[in-house]
C-alpha positions as CSV (number, residue, x, y, z in Angstrom):
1,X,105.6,-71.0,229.4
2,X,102.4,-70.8,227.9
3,X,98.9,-71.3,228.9
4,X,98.6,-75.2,228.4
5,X,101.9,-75.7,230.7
6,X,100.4,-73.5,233.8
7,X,96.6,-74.6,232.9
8,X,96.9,-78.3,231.8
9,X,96.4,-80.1,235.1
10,X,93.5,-77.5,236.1
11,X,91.4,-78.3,232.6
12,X,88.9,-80.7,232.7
13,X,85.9,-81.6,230.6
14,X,82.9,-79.6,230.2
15,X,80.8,-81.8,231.9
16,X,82.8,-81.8,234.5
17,X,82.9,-78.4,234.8
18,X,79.4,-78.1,234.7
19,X,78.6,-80.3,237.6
20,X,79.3,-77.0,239.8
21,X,75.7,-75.7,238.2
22,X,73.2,-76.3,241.4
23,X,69.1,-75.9,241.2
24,X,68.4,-71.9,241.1
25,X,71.6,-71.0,240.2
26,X,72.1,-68.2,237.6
27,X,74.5,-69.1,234.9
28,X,75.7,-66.0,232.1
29,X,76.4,-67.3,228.6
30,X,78.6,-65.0,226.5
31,X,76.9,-64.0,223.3
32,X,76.7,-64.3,219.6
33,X,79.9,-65.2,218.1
34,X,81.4,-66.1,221.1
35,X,78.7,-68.4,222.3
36,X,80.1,-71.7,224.2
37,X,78.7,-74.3,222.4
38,X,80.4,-77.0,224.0
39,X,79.8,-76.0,227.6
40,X,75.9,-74.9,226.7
41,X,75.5,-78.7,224.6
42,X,76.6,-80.1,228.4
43,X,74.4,-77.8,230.7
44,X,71.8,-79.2,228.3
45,X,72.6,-82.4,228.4
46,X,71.5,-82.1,232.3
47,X,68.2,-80.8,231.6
48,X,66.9,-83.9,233.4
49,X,68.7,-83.6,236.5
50,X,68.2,-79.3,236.9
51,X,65.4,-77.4,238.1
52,X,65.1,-73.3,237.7
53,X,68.5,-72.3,236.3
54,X,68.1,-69.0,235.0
55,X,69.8,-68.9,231.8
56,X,71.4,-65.2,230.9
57,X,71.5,-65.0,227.0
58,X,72.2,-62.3,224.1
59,X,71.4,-63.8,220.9
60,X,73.1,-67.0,221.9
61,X,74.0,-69.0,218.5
62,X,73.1,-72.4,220.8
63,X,69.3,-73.1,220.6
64,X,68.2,-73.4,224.4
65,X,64.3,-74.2,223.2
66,X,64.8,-77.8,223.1
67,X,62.2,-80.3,223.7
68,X,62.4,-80.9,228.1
69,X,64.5,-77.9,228.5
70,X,61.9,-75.5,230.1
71,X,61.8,-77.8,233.6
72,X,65.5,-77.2,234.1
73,X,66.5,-73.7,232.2
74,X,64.7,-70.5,232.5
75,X,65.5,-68.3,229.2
76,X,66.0,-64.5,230.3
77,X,67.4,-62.1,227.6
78,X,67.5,-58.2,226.9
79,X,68.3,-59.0,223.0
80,X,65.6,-61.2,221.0
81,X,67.7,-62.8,218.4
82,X,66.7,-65.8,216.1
83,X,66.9,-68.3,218.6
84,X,65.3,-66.5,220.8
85,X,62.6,-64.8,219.1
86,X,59.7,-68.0,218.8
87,X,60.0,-69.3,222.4
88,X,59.2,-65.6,223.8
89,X,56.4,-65.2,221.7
90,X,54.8,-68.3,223.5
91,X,56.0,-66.6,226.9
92,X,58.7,-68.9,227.7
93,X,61.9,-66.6,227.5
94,X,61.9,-63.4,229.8
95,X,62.8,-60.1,228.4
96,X,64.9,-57.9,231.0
97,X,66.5,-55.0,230.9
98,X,68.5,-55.2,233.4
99,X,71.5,-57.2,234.0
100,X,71.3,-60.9,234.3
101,X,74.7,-61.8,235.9
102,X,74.9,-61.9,239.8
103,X,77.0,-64.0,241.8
104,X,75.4,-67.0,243.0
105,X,77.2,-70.2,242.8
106,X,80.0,-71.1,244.0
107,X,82.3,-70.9,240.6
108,X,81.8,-69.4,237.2
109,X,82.4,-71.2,233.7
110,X,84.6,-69.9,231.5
111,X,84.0,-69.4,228.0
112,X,86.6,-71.5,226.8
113,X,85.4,-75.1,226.8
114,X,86.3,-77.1,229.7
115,X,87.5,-74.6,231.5
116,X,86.5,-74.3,235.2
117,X,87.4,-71.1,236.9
118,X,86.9,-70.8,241.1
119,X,85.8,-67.6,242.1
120,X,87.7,-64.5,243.5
């Protein structure tokens, strides 16, 4: 049996799977080459609706500096990449050190896209 036989009626779409993101949550996006493009494209595309979402990023390949996106999203980063780089020099990404993942909503996304995984 493989994954699509035990997974297929848990998958859904990644905007589904993104309607567990809350205001204030913290949400980790893997990095570089594995960056979620589909399931960052649909967090974005609720930019309008989200307020204070901290946004964990290492050199993400997905540009989060997008026109309306600093309402909803707040960048934080311990890696300044490309995309990353312009919007700190204006003070609008947040360089830590420390770790940015913590538990604090009630599921975690998955990189693969659509996937929707419920916490331990």
């Amino acid at each position: 049996m493989d994954w699509r036989e035990r997974c297929g009626n848990k998958l859904v779409s990644a905007q589904e799977a993104l309607k567990a993101v809350r205001n204030g949550d913290t949400v980790q996006v893997n990095w570089l080459h594995a960056t979620p493009v589909t399931l960052s494209e649909a967090l974005m595309a609720r930019k309008e609706e989200l307020r204070d979402v901290k946004v964990c990023v290492i050199g993400p390949l997905f540009d989060w500096d997008q026109p309306g996106a600093d309402q909803a999203f707040i960048l934080q980063t311990p890696y300044l990449g490309v995309t990353t780089r312009p919007p700190m020099a204006e003070g609008r990404v947040t360089f830590t050190l420390r770790r940015c993942l913590r538990r604090t909503s009630t599921a975690t996304v998955a990189s693969a896209p659509g996937c929707l995984c419920p916490k331990p």
